[in-house]
C-alpha positions as CSV (number, residue, x, y, z in Angstrom):
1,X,-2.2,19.9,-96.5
2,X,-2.4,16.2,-96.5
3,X,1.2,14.5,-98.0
4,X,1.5,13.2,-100.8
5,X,2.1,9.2,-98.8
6,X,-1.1,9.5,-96.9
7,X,-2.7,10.3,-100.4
8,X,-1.5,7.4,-101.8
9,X,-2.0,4.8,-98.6
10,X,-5.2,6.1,-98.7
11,X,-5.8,5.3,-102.5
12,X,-4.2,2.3,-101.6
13,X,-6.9,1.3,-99.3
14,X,-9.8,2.4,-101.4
15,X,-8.2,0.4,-104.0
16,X,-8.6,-3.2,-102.1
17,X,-12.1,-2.3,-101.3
18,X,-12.6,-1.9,-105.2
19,X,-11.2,-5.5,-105.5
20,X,-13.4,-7.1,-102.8
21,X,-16.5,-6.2,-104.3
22,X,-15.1,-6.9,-107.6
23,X,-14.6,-10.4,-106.2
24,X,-18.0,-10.8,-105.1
25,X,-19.6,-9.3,-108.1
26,X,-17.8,-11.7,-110.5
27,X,-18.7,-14.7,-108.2
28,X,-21.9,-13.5,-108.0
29,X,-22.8,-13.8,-111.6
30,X,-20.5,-17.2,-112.4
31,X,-23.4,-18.4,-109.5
32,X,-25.8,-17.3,-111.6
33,X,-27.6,-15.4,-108.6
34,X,-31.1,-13.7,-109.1
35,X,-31.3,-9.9,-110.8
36,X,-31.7,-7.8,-107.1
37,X,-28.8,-9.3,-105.7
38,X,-26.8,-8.9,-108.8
39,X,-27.8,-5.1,-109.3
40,X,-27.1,-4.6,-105.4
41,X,-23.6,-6.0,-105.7
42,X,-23.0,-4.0,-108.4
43,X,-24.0,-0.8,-107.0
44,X,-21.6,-1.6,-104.0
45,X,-19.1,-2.4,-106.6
46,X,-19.5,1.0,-108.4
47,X,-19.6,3.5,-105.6
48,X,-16.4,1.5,-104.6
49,X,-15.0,2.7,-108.0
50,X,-16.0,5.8,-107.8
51,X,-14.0,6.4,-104.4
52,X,-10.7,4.8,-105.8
53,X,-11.3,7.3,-108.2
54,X,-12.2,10.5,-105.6
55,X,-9.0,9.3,-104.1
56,X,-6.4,8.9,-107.0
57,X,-7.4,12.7,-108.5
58,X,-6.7,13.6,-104.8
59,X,-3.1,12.2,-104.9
60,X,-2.4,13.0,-108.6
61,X,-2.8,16.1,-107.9
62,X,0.0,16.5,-105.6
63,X,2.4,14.7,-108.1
64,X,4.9,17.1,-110.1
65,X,7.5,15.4,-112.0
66,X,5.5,14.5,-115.5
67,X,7.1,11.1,-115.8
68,X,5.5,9.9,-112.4
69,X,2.5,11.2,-112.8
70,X,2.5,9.3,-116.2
71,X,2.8,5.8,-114.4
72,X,0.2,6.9,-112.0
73,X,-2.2,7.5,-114.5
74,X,-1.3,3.9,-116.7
75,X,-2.3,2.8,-112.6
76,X,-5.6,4.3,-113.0
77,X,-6.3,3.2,-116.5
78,X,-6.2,-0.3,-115.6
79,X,-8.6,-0.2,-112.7
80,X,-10.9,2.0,-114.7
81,X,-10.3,-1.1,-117.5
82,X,-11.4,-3.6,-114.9
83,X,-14.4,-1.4,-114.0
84,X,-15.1,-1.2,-117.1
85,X,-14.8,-4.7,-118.1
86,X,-16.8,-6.2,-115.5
87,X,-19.5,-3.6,-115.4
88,X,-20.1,-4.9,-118.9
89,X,-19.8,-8.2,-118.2
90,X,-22.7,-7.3,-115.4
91,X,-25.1,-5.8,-118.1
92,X,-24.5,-9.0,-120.3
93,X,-25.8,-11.0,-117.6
94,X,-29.1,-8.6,-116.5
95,X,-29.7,-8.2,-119.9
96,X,-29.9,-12.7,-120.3
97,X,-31.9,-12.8,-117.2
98,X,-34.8,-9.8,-117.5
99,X,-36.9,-11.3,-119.9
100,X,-37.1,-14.3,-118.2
101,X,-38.2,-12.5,-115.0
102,X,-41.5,-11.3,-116.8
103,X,-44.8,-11.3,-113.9
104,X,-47.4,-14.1,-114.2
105,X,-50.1,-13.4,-115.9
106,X,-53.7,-13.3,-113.8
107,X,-55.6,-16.3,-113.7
108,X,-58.6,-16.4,-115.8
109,X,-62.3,-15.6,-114.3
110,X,-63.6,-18.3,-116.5
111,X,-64.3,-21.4,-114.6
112,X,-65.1,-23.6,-118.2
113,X,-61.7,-24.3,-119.2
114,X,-59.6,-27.4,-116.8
115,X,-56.5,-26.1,-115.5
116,X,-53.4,-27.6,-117.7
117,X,-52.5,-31.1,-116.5
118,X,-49.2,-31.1,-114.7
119,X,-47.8,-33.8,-117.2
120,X,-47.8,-31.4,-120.0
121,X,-44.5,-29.8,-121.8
122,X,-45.4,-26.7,-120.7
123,X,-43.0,-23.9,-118.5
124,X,-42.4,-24.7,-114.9
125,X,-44.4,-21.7,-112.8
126,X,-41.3,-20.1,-112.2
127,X,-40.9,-18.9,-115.6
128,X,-37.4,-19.8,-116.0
129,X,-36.0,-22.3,-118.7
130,X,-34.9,-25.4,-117.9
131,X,-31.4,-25.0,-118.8
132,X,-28.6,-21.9,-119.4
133,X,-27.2,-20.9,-122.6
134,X,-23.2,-20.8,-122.6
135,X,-22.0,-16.8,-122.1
136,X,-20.5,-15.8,-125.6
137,X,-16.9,-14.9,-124.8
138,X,-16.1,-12.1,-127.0
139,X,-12.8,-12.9,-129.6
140,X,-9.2,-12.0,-129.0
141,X,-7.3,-10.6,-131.6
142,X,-3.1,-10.8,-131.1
143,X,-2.3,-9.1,-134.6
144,X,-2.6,-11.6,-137.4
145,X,-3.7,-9.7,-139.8
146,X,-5.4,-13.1,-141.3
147,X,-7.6,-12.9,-138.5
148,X,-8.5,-9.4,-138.5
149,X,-11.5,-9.4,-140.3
150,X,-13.4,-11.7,-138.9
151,X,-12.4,-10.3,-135.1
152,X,-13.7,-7.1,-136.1
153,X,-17.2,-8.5,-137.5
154,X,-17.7,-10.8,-134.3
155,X,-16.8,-8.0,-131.8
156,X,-18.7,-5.3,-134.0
157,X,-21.7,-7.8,-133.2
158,X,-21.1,-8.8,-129.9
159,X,-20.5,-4.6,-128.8
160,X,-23.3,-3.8,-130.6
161,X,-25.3,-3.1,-127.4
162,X,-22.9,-0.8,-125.7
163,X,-22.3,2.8,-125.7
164,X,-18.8,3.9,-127.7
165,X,-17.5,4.6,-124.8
166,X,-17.7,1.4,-123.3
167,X,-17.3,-0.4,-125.9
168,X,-13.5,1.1,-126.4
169,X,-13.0,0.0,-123.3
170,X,-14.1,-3.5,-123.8
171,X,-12.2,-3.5,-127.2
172,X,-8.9,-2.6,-125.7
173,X,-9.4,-5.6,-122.8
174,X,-9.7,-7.5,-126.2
175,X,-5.9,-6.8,-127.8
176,X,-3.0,-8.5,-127.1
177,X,1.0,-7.8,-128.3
178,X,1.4,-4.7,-130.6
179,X,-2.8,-4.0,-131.0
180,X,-2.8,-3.3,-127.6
181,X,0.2,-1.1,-127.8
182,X,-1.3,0.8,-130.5
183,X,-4.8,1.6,-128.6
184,X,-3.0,2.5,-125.3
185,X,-4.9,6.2,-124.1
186,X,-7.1,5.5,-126.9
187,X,-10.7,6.2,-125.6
188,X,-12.1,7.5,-129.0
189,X,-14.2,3.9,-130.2
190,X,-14.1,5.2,-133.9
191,X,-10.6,6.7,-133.7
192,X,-9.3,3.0,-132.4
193,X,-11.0,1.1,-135.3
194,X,-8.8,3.5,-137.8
195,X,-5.8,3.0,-136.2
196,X,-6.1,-0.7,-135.8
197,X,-8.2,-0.6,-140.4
198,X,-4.4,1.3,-141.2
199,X,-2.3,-1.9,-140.3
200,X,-4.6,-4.9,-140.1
201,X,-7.3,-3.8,-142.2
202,X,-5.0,-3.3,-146.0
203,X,-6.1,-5.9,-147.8
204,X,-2.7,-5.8,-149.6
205,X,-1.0,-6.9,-146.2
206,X,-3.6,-9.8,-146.1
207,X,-3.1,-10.1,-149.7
208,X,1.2,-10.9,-149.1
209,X,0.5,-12.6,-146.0
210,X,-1.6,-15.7,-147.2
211,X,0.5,-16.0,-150.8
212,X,3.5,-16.0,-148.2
213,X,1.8,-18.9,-146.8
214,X,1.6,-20.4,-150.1
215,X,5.5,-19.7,-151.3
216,X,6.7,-21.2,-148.1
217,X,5.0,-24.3,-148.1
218,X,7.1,-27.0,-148.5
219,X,6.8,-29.0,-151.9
220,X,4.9,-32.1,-151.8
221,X,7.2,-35.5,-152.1
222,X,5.7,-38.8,-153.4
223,X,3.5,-39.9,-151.0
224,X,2.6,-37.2,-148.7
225,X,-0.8,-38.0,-149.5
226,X,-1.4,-36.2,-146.2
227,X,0.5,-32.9,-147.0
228,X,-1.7,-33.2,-150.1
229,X,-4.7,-32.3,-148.0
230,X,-3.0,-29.7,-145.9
231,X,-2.1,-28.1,-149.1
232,X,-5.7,-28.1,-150.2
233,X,-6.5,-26.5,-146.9
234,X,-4.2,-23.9,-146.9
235,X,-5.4,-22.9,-150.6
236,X,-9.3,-23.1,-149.6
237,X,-8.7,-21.0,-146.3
238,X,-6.3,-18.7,-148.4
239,X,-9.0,-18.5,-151.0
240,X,-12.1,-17.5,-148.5
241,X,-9.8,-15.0,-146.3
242,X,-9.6,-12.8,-149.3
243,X,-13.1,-13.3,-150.3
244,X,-14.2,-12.0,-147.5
245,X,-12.2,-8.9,-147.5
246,X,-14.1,-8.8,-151.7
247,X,-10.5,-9.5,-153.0
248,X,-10.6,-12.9,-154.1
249,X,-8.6,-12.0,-157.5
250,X,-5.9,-12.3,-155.6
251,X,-5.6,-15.9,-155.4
252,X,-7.5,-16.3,-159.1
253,X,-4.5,-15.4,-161.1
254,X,-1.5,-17.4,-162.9
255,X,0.9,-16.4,-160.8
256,X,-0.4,-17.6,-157.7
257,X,-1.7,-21.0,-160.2
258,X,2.0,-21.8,-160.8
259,X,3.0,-21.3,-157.0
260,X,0.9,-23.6,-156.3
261,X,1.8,-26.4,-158.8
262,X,5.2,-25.9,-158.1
263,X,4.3,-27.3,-154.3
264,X,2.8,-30.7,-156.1
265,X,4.0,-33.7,-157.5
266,X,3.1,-34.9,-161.0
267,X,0.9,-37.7,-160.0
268,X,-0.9,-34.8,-157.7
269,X,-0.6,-32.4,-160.6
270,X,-2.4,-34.9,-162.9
271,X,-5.1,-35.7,-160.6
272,X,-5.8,-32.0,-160.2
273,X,-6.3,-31.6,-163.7
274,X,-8.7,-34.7,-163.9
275,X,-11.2,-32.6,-160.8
């Protein structure tokens, strides 16, 4: 029976093979190189993975105490993150550069029509544009809860083209502070977007954390003129976070009225009045 050290040298070593070709992969596609050598490295890249993997089931499984094999298996998890992670980030990049790869059409039999003049604003014969759009970089979310709703719309979008189980993956490299504490061992994609709705998703957290923002601004002196804009800031952004979330009656109401009059002056009072 091997031992359990040469198990985990041996992991060891298939695990800085993994990071080579994870390397060249990622410098591969910030180069922007062409689709077959993209799909080649990534095949490398893969099988690498998949022998980190052989190789850590092979030493886990000689591991008895529970706690150890815990920290082992957190190891794993952040490999199989960074597989994960950048596998994606591969099929972003394919999926931007097939289209453009399309064959050229045959040229015509006719002989009546001139070929196009080279001075017109027409596509180079290469098929390719002229320029690169920017890579969308998909949103972090560190557990504002005034920021929760519009993480989970953009990444909703963003994911859209993934399978679940890929997309939990990429949602976890997403979290930061307690949301990523939350989703740790989570792989179920539906299951993490309940756990993460039963915190950040109450709109009556949202609700007490923007009139928060509103009872603890300080009140305007005579002639903060600038503070007067921040105030109206705060109120509009207040106003269209909850509207988003369908709960703007939050912020119509007296209560929050007189808050917010409390944080002005009378000439600032006066003038809201007049508008």
């Amino acid at each position: 029976m091997t031992d359990t050290k040469s198990l985990k040298l041996r992991r060891r070593g298939k695990k800085g093979r993994f990071s080579r070709y994870s390397n060249t992969l990622s410098t591969i596609i910030e180069a922007s190189r062409p689709e077959t050598e993209v799909k080649e490295a990534l095949e490398h890249f893969q099988s690498a993975f998949e022998e980190v993997q052989t190789a850590h089931e092979e030493f886990a499984e000689q591991i008895v105490d529970d706690a150890e094999f815990e920290i082992e298996e957190r190891w794993m998890n952040e490999i199989h993150s960074e597989f994960s992670r950048l596998k994606i980030e591969c099929k972003q990049y394919l999926h931007r550069v097939e289209p453009q790869e399309t064959s050229t059409p045959p040229p015509s039999s006719s002989t009546s029509a001139p070929p196009p003049s080279s001075s017109a604003s027409a596509p180079s014969s290469s098929g390719t544009s002229s320029f690169k759009l920017e890579k969308l970089k998909l949103p972090k979310f560190k557990g504002d809860v005034r920021e929760y709703n519009i993480f989970k719309t953009d990444f909703v979008h963003l994911s859209s083209i993934y399978t679940d189980r890929d997309a939990v993956t990429l949602l976890r490299s997403c979290l930061e502070g307690k949301p990523a504490e939350m989703l740790r061992g989570v792989s179920d994609y539906k299951a993490a977007w309940k756990f993460l709705d039963a915190i950040y998703g109450s709109h009556r957290f949202l609700a007490d954390a923007v009139l928060n923002d509103i009872n603890t601004f300080r009140a305007l002196r005579e002639g903060e003129d600038g503070r007067f804009c921040e105030l109206t800031q705060l109120v509009l952004r207040s106003h269209n976070t909850m509207k988003d979330v369908g709960h703007e009656a939050d912020m119509d109401n007296p209560q929050v009225l007189a808050t917010i009059e409390k944080s002005c002056t009378l000439k600032t009072r006066r003038f809201g009045s007049v508008i």
